[in-house]
C-alpha positions in Angstrom: -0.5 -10.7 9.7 -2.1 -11.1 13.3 -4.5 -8.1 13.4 -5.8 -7.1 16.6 -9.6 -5.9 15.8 -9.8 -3.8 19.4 -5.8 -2.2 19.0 -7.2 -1.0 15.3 -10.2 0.6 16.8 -8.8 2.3 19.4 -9.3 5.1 17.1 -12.2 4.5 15.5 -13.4 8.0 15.3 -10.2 9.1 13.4 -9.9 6.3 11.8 -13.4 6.5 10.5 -13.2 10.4 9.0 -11.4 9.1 5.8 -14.1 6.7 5.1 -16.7 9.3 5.5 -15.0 11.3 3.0 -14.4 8.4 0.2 -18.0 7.3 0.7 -19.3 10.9 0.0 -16.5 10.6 -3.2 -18.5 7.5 -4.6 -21.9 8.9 -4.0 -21.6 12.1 -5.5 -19.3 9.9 -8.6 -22.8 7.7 -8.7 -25.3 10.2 -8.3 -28.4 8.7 -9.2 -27.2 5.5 -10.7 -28.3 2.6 -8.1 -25.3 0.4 -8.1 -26.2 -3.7 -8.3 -22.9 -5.1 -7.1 -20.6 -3.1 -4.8 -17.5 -4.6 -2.9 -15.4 -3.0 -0.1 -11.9 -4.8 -0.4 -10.2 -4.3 2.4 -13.1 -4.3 4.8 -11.6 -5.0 7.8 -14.2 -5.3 10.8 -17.0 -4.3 8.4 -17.9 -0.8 9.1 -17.6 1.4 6.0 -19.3 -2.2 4.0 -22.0 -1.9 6.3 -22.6 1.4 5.6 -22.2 0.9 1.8 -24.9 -1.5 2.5 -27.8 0.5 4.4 -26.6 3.7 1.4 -27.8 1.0 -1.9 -30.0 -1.2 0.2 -30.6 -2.9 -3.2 -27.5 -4.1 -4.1 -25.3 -6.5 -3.5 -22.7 -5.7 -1.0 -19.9 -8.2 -0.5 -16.8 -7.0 2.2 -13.5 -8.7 1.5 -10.4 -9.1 4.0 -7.3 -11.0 4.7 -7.8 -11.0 7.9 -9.9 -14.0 9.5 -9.6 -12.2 12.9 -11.5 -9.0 10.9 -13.9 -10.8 9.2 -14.9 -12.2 12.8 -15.8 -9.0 13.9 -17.4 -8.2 11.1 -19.5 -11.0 11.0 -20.7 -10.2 14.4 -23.1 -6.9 13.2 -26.5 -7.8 12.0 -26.1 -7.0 8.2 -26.7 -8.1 4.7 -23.5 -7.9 3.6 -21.3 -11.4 2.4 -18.3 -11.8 3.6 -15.1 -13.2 2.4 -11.6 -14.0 3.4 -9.1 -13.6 0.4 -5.7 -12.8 -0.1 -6.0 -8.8 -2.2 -2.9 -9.4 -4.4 -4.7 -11.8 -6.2 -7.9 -10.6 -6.1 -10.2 -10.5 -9.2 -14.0 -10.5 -9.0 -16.1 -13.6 -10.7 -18.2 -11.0 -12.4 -18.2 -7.1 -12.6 -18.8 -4.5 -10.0 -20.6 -1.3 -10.3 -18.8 0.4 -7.2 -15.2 -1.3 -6.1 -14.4 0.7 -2.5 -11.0 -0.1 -0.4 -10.2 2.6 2.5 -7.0 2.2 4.6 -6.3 -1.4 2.0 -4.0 -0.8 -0.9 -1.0 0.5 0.4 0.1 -3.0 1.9 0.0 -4.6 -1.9 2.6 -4.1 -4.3 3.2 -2.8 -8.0 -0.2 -0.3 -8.0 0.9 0.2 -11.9 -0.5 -3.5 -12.2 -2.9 -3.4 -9.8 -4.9 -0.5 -10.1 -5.6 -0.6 -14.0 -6.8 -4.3 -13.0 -9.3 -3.2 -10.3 -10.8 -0.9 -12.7 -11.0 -3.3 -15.2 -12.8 -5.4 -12.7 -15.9 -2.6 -12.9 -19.0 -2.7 -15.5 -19.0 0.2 -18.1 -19.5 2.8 -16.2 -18.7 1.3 -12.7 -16.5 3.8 -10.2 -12.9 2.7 -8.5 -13.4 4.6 -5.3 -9.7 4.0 -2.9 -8.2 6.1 -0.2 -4.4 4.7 1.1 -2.3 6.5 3.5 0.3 8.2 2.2 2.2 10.0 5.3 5.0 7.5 4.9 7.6 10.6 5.4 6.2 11.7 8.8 8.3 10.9 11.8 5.7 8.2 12.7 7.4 6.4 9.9 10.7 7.7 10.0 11.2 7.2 13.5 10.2 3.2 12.9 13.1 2.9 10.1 15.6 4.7 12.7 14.2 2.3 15.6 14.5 -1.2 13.3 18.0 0.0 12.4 19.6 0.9 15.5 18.7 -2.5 17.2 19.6 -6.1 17.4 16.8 -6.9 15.5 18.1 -5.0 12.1 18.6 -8.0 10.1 15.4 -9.7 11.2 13.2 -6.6 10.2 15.5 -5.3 7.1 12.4 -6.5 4.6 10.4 -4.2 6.2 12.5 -1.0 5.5 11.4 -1.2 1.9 10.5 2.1 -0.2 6.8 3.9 0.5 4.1 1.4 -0.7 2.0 4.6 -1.7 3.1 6.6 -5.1 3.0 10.3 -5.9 -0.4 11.2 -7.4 0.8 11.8 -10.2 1.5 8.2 -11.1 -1.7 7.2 -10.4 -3.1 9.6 -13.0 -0.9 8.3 -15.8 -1.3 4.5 -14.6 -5.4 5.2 -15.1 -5.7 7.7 -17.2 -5.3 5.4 -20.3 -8.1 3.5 -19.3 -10.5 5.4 -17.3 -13.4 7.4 -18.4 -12.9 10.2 -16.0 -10.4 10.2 -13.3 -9.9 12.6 -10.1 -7.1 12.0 -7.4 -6.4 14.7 -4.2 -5.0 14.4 -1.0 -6.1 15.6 2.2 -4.0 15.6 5.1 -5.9 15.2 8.3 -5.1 16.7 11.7 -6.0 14.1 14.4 -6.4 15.3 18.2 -5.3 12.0 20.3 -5.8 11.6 23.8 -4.1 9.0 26.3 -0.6 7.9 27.2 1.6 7.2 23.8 -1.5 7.8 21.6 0.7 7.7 18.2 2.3 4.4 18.9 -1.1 2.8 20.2 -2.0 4.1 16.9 1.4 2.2 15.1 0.4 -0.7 16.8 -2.9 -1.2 14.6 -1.6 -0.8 11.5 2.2 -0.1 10.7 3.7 -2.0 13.6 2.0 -5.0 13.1 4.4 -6.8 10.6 7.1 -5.4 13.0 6.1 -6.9 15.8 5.2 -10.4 15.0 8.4 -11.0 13.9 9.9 -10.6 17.8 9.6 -12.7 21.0 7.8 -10.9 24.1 10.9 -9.3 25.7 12.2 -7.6 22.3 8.7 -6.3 21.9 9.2 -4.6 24.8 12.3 -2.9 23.9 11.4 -2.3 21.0 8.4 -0.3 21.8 10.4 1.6 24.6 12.8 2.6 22.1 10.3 3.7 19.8 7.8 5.0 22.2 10.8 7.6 23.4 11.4 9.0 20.3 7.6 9.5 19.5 6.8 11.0 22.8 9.7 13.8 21.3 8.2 13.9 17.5 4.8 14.1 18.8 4.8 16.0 22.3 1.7 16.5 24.7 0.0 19.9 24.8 -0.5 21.2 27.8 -4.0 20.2 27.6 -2.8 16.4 27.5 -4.0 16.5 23.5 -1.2 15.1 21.1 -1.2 16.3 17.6 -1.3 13.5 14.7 -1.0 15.2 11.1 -2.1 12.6 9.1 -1.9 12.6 5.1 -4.2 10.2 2.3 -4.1 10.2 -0.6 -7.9 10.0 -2.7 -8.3 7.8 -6.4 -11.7 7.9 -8.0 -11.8 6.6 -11.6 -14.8 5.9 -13.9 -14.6 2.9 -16.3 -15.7 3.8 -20.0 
């Protein structure tokens, strides 16, 4: 997929929040153990590995992405950190980790029954898993996207992406882990994003969810497309009068312990 670094960080602040909150997961989770290899899979243009990095400044912090155009950015910051461009699906690490991170990663690989007893198994005894993925698949941000693909000339182009929510209940995450995990929590938190600007939720879409959508049209379906879909955010997700648009936004939180 073509991912735009400056369309993703139009929201940086927001975007950022979640991060905060799984990085403040995995240091309470490692208290005063001093991790020697961490990895961020998922790392995008390199700003929660970065931080990861100045937090341990002894280990060894490698950022991993699928996106050459991500890694770019990331590349650009003066850091420490390696970085690598891999495919996730496949991903296994050469040796183990004692911290494996991925915020905002996950949710675009399949069959998390597989691959989530794998990434633990990828950590040293007593190494934390520490993910966040969205899960606010049923909000009308999503929603609204299946109606919009459906209802147009581009239905049978765009059917594959109509497929069922990437992201599981919690529960299935406990009893995928639980076998194997030392000590396991998993909570969601759903965020309430203030937005500013003209279409703010589908400028937000259009780093993330509407990416695979819209590489798959020419330039003049794009724009129908997005008018379509822009009209029926603007009545999901109205302006106050303050011009402040109101995002609820829902994640879902893994942290697992190997033995």
């Amino acid at each position: 997929m073509a991912w735009d670094p400056a369309q993703y960080d139009l929201f940086r602040r927001q975007r950022r929040r979640p991060a905060e909150d799984l990085l403040a997961a995995a240091e309470a989770w490692l208290g005063e153990a001093r991790p020697g290899r961490v990895v961020d899979l998922g790392c995008g243009g390199g700003d929660l590995a970065n931080r990861l990095a100045a937090r341990w400044p002894e280990a060894e912090v490698t950022g991993i992405d699928g996106s050459a155009a991500m890694l770019e950015q990331a590349r650009q910051t003066a850091t420490r950190v390696i970085w690598r461009q891999a495919d996730l699906a496949g991903w296994t690490p050469e040796r183990p980790y004692d911290l494996i991170v991925s915020n905002a990663a996950l949710h675009w690989i399949g069959d998390h029954g597989t691959l989530f007893p794998r990434l633990l198994a990828g950590l040293a005894p007593g190494g934390v898993l520490a993910v966040q993925m969205p899960r606010n698949f049923a909000a009308p941000s999503h929603t609204l996207l299946a109606e919009t693909i459906a209802e147009g000339p581009w239905a049978a182009r765009l059917a594959d992406r109509l497929g069922p929510a990437p992201v599981h209940a919690p529960e299935r995450y406990f009893d995928w882990l639980a076998p194997h995990a030392a000590d396991l929590d998993i909570w969601e938190t759903e965020y309430l994003h203030r937005l500013a600007g003209e279409d703010p939720v589908m400028n937000w879409t259009r780093g993330s969810t509407l990416v695979p959508v819209l590489e798959r049209l020419d330039q003049g379906e794009q724009a129908a497309f997005l008018a379509a879909y822009g009209a029926k955010l603007r009545a999901a997700y109205p302006a106050r009068a303050d011009g402040t648009t109101l995002f609820p936004f829902r994640r879902l939180f893994v942290m697992a312990r190997r033995p």
